[in-house]
PASE-118245 format. One record per atom (N, C-alpha, C): residue in three letters; x, y negated, z. Coordinates in pm, whole numbers, plus 32768, in hexadecimal, padded with zeros to 4 digits. Atoms other than C-alpha are relative to their C-alpha. Layout:
N
ALAXYZ;...
***
This chain:
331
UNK80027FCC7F77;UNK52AC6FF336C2;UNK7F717FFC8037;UNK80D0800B7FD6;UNK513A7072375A;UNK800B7F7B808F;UNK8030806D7F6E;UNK50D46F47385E;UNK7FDD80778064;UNK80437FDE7F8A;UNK50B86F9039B9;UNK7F4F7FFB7FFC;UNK80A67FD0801B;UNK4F6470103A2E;UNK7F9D7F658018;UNK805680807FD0;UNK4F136EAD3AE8;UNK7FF17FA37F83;UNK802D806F808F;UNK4F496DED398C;UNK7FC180217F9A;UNK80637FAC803A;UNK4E7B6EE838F0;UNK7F697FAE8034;UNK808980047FB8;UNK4D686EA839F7;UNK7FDC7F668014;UNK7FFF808B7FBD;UNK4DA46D1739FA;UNK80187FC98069;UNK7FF780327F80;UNK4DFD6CFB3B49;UNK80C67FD08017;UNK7F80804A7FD1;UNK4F336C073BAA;UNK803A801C8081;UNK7FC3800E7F9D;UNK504F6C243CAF;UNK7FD27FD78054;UNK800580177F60;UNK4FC36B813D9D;UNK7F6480248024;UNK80687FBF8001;UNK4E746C1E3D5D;UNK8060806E8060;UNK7FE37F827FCC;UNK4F316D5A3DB3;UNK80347FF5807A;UNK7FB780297F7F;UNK4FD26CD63EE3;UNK7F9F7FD78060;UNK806E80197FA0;UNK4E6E6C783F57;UNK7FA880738028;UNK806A7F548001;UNK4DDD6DCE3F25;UNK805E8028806E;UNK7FBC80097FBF;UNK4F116E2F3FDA;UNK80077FD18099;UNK7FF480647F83;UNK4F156D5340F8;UNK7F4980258050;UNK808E7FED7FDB;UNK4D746D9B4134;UNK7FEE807A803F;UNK7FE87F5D7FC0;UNK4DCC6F334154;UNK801C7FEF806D;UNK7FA47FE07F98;UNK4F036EE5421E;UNK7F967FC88074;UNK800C80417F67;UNK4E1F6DFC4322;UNK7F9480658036;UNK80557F8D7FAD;UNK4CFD6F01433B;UNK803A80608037;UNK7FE07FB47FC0;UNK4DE46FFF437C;UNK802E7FDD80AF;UNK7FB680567F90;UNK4EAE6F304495;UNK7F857FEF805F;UNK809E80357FA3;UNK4D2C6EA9452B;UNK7FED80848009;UNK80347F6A7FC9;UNK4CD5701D4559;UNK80768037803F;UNK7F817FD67F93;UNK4DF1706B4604;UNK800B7FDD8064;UNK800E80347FB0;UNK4DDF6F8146D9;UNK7F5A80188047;UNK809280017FD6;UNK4C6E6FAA4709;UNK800180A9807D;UNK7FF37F757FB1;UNK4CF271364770;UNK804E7FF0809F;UNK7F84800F7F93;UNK4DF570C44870;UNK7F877FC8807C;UNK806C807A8002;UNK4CDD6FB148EC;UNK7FC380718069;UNK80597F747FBE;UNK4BE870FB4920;UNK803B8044806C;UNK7FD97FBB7F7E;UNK4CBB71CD49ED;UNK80667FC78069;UNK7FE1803C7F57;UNK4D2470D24AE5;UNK7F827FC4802B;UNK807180267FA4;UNK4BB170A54B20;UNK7FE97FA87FF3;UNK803080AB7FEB;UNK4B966F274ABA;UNK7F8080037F83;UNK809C7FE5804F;UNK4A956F834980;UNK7FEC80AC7FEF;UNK80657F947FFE;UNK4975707D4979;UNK802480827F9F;UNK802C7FCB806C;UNK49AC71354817;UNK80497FB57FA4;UNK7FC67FFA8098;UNK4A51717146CB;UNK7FF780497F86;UNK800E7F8A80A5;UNK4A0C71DF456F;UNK804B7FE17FA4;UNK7F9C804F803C;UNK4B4471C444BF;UNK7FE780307F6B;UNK7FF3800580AB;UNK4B71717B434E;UNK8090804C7FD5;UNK7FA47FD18017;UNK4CC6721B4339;UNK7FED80747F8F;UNK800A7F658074;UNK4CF372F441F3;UNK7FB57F957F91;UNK807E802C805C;UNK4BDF7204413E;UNK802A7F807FD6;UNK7FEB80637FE4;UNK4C8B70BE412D;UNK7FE67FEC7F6E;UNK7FBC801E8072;UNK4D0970ED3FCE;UNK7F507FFA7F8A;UNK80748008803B;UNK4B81710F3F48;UNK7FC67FA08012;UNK804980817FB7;UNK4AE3701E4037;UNK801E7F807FA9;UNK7FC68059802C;UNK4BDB6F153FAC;UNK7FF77FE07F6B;UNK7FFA8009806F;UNK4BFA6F593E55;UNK7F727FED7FBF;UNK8096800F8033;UNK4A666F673E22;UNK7FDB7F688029;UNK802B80A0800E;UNK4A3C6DFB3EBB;UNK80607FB77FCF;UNK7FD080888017;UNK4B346D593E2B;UNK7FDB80257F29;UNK803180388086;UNK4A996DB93CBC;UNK7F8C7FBF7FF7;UNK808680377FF1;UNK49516D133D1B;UNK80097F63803C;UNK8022807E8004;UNK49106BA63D06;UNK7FC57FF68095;UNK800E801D7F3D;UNK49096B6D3EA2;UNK7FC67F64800F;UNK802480B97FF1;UNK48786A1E3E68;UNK7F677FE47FD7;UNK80537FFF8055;UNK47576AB73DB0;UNK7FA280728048;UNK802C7F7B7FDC;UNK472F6C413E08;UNK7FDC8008809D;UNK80187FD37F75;UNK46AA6CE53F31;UNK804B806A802B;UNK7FD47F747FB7;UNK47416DF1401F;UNK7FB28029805C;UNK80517FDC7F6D;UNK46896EBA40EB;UNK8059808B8011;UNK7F9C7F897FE8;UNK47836FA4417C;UNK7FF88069803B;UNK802A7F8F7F8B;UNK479070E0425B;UNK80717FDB8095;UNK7FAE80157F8A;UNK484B70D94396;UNK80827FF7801E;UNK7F7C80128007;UNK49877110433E;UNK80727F9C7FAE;UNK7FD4805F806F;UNK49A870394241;UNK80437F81802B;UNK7FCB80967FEF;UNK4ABE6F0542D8;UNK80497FED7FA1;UNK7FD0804E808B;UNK4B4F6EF24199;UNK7FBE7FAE7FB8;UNK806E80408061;UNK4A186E8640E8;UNK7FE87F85802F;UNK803C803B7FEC;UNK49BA6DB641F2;UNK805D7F7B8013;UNK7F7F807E7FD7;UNK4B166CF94229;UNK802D7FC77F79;UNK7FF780378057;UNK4B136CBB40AF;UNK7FA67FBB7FC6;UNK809B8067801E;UNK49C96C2E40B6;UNK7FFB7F62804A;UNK800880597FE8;UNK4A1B6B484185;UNK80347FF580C6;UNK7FFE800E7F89;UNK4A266B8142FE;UNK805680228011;UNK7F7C801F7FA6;UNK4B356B3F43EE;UNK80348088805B;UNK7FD57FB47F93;UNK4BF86C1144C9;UNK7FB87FFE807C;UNK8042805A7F98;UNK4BB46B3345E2;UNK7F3F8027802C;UNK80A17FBF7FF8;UNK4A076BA0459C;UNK802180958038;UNK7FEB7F857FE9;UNK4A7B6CFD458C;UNK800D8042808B;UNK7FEB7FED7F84;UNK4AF46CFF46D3;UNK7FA97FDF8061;UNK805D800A7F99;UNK49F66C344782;UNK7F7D80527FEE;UNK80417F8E7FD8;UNK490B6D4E4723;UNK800C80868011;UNK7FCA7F987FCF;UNK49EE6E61477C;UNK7FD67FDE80A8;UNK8016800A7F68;UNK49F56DAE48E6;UNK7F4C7FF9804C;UNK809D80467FF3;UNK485F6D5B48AF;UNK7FFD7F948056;UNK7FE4805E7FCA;UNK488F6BFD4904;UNK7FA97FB07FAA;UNK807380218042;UNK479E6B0448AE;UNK7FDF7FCF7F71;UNK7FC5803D80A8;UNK48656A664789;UNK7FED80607FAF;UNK802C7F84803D;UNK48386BBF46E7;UNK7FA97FE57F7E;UNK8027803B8063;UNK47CE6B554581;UNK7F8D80527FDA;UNK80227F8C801F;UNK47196C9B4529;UNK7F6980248061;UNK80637FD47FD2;UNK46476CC24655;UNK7FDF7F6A809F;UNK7FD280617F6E;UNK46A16B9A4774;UNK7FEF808C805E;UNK80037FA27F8C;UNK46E36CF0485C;UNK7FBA804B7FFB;UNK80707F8B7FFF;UNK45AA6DA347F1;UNK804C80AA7FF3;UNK7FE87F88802D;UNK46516ED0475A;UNK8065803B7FF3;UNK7F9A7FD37FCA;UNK47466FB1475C;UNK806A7FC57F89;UNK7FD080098057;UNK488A6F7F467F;UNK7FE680287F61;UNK800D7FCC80A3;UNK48826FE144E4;UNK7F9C7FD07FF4;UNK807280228071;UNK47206F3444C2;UNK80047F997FD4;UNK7FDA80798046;UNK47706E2D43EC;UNK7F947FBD7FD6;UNK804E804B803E;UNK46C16D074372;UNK80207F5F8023;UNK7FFA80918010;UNK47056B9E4322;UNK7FED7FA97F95;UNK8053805A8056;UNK46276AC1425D;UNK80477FC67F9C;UNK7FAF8078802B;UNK472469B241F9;UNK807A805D7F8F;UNK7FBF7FB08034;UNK47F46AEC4174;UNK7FB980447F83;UNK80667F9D801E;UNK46CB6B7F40CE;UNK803780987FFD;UNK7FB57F9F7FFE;UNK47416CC74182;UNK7F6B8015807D;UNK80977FC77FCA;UNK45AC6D4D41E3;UNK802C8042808A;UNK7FDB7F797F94;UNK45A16DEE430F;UNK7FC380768023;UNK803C7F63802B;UNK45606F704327;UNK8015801880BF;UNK80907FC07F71;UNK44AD70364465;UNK807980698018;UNK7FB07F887FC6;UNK4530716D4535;UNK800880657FC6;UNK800F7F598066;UNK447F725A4453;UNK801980007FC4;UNK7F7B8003808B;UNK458472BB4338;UNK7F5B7FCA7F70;UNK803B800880B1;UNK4512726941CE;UNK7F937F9C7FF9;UNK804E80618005;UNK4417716C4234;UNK803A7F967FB7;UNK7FC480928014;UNK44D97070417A;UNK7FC680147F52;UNK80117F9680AD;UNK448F7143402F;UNK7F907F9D7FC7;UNK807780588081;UNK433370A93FB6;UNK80147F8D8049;UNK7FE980C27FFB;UNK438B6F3A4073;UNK80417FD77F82;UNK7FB180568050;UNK44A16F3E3F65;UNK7F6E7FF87F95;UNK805A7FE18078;UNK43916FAA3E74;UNK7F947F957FE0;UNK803D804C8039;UNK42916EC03E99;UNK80397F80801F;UNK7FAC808A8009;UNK436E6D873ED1;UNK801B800E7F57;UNK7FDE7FCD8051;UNK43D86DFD3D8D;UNK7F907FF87F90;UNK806980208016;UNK425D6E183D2C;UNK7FBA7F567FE6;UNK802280B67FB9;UNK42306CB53DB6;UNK805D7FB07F7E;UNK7FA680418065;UNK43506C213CDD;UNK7FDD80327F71;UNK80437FDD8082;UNK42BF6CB93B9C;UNK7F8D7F927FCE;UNK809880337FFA;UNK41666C513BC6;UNK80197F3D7FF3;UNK800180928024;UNK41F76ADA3C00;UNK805A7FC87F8B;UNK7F8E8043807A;UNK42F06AFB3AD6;UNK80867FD4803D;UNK7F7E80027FA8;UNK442F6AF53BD5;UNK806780277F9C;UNK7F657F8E804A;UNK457F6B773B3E;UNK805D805B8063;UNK7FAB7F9A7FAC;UNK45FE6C2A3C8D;UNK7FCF80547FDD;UNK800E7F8B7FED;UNK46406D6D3CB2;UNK7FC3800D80C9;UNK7FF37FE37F77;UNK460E6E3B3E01;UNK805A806A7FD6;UNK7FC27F9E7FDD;UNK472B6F153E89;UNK7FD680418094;UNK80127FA07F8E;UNK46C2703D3F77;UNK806B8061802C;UNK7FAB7F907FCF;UNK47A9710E4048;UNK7FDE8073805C;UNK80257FE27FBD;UNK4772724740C8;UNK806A808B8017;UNK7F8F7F817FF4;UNK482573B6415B;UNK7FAD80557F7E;UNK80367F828046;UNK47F574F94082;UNK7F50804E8055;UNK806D7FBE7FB6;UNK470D758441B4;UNK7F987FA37FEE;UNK8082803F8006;UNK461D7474417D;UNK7FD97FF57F78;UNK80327FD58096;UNK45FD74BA4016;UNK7FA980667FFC;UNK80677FBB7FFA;UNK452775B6408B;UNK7F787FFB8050;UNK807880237FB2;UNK443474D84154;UNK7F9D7FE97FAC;UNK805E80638085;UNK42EF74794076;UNK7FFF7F888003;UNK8014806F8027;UNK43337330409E;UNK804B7FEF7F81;UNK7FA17FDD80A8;UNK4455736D3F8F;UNK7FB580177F9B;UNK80237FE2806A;UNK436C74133EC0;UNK7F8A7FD87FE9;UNK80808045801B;UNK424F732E3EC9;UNK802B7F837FDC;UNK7FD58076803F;UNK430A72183E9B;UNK803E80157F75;UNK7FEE801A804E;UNK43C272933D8B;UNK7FBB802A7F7F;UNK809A7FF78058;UNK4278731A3CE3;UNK7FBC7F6A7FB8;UNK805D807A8026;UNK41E271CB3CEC;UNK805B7FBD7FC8;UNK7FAB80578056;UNK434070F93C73;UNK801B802D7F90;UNK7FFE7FF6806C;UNK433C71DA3B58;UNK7F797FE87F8F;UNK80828048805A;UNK41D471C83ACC;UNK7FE57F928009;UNK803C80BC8046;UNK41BD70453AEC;UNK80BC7FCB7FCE;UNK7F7E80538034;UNK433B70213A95;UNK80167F92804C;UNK7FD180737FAE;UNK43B76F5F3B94;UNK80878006800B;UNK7F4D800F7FF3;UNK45376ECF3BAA;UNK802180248090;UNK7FE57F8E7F87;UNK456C6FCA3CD8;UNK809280377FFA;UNK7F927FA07FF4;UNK46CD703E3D15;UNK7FEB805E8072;UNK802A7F8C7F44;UNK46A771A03E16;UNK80AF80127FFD;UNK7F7C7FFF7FE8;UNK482271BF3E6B;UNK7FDA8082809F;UNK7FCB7F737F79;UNK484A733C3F57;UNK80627FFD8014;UNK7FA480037FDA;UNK496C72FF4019;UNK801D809E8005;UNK7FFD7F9A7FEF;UNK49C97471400C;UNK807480268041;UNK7FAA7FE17FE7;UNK4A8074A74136;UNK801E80918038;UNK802D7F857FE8;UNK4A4376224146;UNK7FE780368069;UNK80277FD37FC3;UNK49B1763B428B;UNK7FB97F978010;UNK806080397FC7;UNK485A75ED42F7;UNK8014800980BD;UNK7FDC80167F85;UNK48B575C44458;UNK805A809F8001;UNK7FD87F82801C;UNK4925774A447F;UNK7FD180587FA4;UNK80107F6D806B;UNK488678094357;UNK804C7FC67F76;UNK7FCB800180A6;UNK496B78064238;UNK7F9580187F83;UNK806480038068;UNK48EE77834100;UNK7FDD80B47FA5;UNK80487F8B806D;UNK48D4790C4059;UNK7F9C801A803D;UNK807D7FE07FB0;UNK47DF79424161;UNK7F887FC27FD3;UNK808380867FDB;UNK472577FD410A;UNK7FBD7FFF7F83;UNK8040801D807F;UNK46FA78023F85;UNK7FDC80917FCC;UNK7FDA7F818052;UNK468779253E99;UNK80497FE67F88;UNK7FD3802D807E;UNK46D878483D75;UNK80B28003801A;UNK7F577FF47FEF;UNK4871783E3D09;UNK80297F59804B;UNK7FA980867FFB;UNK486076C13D60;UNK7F877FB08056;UNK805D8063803C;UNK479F75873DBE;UNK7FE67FE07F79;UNK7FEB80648074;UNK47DF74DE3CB2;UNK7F6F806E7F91;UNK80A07FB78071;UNK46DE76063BFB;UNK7FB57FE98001;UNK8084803D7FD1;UNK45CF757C3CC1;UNK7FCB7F8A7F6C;UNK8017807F804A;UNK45E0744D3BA9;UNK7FC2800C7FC2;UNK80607FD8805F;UNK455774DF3A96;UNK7F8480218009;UNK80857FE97FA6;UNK442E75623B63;UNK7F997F947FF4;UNK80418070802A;UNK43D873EC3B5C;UNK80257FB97FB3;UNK7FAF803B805B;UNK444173963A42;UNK80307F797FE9;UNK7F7B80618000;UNK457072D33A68;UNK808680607FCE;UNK7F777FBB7FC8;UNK46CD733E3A65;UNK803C800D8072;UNK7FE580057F66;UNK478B73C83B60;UNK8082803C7FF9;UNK7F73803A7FEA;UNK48EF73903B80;UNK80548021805E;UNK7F967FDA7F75;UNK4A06744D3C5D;UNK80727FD47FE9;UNK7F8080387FFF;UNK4B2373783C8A;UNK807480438083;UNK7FBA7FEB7FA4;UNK4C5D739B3D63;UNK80107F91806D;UNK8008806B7F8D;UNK4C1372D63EA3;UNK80747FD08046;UNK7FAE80147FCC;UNK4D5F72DF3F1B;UNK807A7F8B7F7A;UNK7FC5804E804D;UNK4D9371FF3DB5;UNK7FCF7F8E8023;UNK806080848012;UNK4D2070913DF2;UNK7FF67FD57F74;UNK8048805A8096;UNK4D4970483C7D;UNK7FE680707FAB;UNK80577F7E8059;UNK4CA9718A3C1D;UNK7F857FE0800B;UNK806D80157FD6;UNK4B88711C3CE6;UNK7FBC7F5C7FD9;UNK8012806C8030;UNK4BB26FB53C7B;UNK7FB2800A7F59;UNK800B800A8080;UNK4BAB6FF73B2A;UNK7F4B803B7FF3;UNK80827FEF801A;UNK4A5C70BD3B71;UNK7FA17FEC802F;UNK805280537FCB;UNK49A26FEC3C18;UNK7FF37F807FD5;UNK7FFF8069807B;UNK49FD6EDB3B29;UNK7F937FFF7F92;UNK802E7FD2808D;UNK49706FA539FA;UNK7F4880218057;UNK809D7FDA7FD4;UNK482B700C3AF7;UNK7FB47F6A8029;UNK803A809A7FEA;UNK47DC6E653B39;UNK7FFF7FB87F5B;UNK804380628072;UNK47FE6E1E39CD;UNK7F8E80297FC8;UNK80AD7F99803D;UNK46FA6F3E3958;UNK7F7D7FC08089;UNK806880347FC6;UNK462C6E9C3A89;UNK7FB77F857FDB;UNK80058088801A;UNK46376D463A2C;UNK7FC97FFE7F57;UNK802880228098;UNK46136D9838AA;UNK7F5E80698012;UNK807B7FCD8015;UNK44CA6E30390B;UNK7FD980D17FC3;UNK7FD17F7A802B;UNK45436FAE38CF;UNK7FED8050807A;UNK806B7FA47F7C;UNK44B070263A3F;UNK8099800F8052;UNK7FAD7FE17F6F;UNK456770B63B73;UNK808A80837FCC;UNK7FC27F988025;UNK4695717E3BA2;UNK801F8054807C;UNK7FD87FA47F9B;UNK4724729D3C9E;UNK80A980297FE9;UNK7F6D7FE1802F;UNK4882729B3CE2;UNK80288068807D;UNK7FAF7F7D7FAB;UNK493473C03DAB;UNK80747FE48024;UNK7F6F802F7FEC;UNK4A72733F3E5D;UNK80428059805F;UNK7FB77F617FB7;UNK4B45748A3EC7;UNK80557FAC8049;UNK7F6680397FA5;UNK4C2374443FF1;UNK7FE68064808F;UNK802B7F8D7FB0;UNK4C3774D54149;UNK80277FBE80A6;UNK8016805A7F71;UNK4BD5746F42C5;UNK80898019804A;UNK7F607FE57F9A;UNK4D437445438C;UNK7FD77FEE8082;UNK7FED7FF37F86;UNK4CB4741F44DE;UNK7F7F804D8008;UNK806F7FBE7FE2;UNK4B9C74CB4599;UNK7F717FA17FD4;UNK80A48057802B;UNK4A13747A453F;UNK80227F87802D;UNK803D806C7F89;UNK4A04737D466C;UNK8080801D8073;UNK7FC57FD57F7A;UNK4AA87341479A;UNK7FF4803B8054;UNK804D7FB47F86;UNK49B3741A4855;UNK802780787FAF;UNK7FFA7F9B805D;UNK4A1975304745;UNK8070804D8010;UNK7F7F7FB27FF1;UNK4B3E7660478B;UNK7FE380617F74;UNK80167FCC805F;UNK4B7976BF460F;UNK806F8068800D;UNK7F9A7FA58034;UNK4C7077C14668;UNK7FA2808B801F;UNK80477F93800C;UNK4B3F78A7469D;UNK7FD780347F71;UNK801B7FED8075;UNK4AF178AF4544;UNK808E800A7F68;UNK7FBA7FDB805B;UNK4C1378774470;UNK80927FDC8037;UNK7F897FFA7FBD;UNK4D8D789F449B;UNK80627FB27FE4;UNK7F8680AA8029;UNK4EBC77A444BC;UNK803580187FAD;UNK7F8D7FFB8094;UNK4F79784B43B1;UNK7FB67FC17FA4;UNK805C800B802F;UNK4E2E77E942CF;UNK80167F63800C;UNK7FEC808C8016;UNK4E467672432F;UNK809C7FBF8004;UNK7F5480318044;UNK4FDC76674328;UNK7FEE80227F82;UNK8001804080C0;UNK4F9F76D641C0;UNK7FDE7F9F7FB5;UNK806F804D8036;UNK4EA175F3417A;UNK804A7F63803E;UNK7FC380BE7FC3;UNK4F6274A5421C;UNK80A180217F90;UNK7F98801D806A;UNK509274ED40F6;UNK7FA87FC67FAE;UNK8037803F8007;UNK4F9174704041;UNK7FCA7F748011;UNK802680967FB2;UNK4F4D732B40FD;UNK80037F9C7F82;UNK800F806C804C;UNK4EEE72384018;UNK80487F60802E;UNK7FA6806D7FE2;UNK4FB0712B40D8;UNK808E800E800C;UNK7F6F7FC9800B;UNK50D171DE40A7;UNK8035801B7F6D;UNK7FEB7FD680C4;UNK508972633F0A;UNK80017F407FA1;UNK8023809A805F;UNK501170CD3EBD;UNK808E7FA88013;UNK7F7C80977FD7;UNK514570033F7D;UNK807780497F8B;UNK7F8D7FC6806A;UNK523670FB3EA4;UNK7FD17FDD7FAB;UNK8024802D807B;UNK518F70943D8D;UNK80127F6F7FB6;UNK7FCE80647FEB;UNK51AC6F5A3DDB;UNK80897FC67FED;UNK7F5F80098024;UNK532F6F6B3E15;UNK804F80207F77;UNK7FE47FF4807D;UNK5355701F3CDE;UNK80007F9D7F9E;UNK801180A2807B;UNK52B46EDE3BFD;UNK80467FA28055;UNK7FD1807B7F80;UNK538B6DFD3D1A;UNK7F9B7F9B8026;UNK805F804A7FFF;UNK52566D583D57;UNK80087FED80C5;UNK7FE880127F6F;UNK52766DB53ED5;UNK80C080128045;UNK7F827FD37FA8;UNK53D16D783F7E;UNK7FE57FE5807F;UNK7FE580137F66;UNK54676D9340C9;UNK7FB57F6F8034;UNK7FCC80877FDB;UNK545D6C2B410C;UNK7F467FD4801B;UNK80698005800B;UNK52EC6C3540AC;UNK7FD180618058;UNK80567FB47FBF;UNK528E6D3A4167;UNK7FD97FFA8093;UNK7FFD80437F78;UNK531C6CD04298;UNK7FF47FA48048;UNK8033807B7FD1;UNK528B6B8A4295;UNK7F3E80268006;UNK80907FEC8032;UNK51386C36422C;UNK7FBF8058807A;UNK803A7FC37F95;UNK51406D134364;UNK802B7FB88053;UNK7FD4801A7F6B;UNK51CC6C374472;UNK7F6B7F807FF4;UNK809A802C8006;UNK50746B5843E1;UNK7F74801E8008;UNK807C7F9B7FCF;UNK4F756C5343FE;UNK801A803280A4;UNK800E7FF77F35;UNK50056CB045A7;UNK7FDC7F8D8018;UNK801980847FB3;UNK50226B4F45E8;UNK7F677FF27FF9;UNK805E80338007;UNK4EB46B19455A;UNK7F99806B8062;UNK802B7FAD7FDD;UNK4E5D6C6D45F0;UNK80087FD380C0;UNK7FC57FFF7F80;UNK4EEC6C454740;UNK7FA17F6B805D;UNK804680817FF2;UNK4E2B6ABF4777;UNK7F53801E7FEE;UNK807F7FDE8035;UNK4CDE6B4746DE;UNK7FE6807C80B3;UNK80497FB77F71;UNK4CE96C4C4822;UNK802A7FB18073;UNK8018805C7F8D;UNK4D3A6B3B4916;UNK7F9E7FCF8010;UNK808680778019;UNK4C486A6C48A0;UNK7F6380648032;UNK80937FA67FE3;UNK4B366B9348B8;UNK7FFE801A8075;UNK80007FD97F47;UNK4BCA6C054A22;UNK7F9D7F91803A;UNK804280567F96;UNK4B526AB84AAE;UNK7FCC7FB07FB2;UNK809380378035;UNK4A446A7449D8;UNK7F837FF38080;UNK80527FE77FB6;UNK49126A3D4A8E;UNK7F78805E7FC5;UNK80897FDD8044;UNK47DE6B464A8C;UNK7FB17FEC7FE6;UNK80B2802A8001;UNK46856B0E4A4B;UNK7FC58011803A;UNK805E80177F7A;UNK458C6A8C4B3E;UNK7FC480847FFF;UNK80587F917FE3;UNK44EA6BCE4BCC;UNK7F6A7FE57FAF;UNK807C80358021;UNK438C6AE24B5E;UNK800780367F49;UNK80157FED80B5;UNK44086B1749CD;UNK7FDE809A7FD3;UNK802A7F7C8029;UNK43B96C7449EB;UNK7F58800B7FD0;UNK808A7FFE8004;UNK424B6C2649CE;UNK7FCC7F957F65;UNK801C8030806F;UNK427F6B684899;UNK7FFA805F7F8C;UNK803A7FB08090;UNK41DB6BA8472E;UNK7FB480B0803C;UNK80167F767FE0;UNK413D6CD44809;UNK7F3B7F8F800B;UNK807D802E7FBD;UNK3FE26BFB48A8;UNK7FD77F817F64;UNK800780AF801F;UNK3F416AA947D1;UNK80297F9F8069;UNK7FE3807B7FD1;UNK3FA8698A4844;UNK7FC07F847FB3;UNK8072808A803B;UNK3EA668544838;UNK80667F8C8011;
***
């Protein structure tokens, strides 16, 4: 009898129930983050919805104890399997001072927490591109064994930071993973607009690496190749470019009306699909997820959800005075 795909890929039941459980809470935290928005209590949202099943499945093949993330904005899968809390999440949705990422500086999606090693990336897209690169650089040079994982959209695959970074991680061979979330819109121009090539993933060869189009809406499609792109890093075999097809279910942003550009029939097709809907069946199928489990697994993600935005409501902000910090010296 052929093994299931997870005992193929090494990953255990309750591995899969953690991959699982990491989707389900980003999806749930962006939901809530939407509701949140339009009653006016936080500023802004850039939801991960559609992306969970990539986000997730790419950090949990990477040694999180070891590797780096430097993510893009949408990325709360990556960043809630790296390590950070709900509870953070929220106090820099509300920009409250606890706010792990920025203590209030910045807007939501810019991630960064030390203790996570989860870098933190700027306003301007793709800037995160050569940080991963020379961290990456850096760990070579001292004989390290991490990797770096970078995340970014399709539309910023066409910034030069993409292609300067992945110029330089291929001629010095650096353990670089580039991971293009490809959720086929750069804010409103559909990706045919955006590429001439048939893919990202073609870009790879360019710098010579490989370059890899998976199904983003698989987590252990994406697992599996982001597995195989940290051992060729680690065994000294250079960078890779992975392509993770999937597709944006809500608008850009909260400031964003995507029904000017593309049409609801277009994202009701595209949500049969749902990767939190194709993985939990998958799940049920190997009985790995039952009822009993599921409904202890979501009434634990509201409860934690639901406490994490109390706690941020009546957080306290940051002294008006901390705005002037890391900006002046201080003797």
């Amino acid at each position: 009898m052929e093994k299931p795909r997870h005992e193929e890929l090494g990953l255990s039941e309750n591995e899969l129930l953690t991959m699982y459980e990491l989707m389900l809470t980003a999806r749930k935290v962006d939901e809530r983050m939407w509701l949140l928005n339009r009653a006016g209590k936080i500023p802004f949202v850039i939801s991960c919805q559609g992306q969970e099943a990539a986000q997730v499945g790419a950090a949990m093949a990477l040694n999180r104890e070891e590797d780096y993330a430097l993510p893009y904005y949408r990325d709360m899968g990556v960043v809630l399997a790296f390590g950070m809390t709900i509870r953070d999440i929220m106090m820099s949705s509300f920009a409250k001072a606890e706010d792990p990422n920025s203590a209030g500086r910045q807007m939501p999606g810019h991630f960064g927490q030390r203790k996570n090693r989860i870098v933190t990336g700027s306003s301007p897209v793709t800037t995160q591109v050569p940080h991963a690169v020379g961290i990456a650089l850096a760990g070579k040079m001292q004989k390290e064994s991490f990797v770096t994982l970078t995340t970014f959209g399709e539309g910023s695959s066409n910034q030069g930071d993409f292609h300067e970074g992945a110029n330089f991680a291929g001629v010095h061979n650096l353990p670089v993973i580039f991971m293009c979330e490809n959720n086929k819109y750069a804010i409103s121009v559909p990706v045919e607009k955006q590429l001439a090539c048939e893919s990202v993933a073609d870009r790879g060869q360019g710098y010579g690496m490989p370059g890899i189009q998976v199904d983003g809406n698989d987590p252990l499609a994406v697992y599996e190749a982001v597995k195989k792109a940290a051992e060729r890093g680690r065994n000294g075999e250079g960078p890779t470019l992975i392509e993770t097809l999937s597709y944006r279910l809500t608008a850009h942003s909260s400031d964003d009306d995507d029904r000017s550009y593309r049409s609801q029939e277009e994202v009701e097709e595209a949500k049969k699909k749902d990767a939190l809907v194709t993985f939990a069946a998958y799940l049920r199928e190997h009985n790995i997820l039952t009822a009993e489990k599921e409904e202890e697994m979501d009434e634990r993600i509201q409860q934690e959800i639901d406490e994490a935005t109390e706690a941020a409501e009546d957080a306290p902000y940051a002294d008006a005075e901390d705005a002037l910090k890391y900006v002046y010296h201080e003797s």
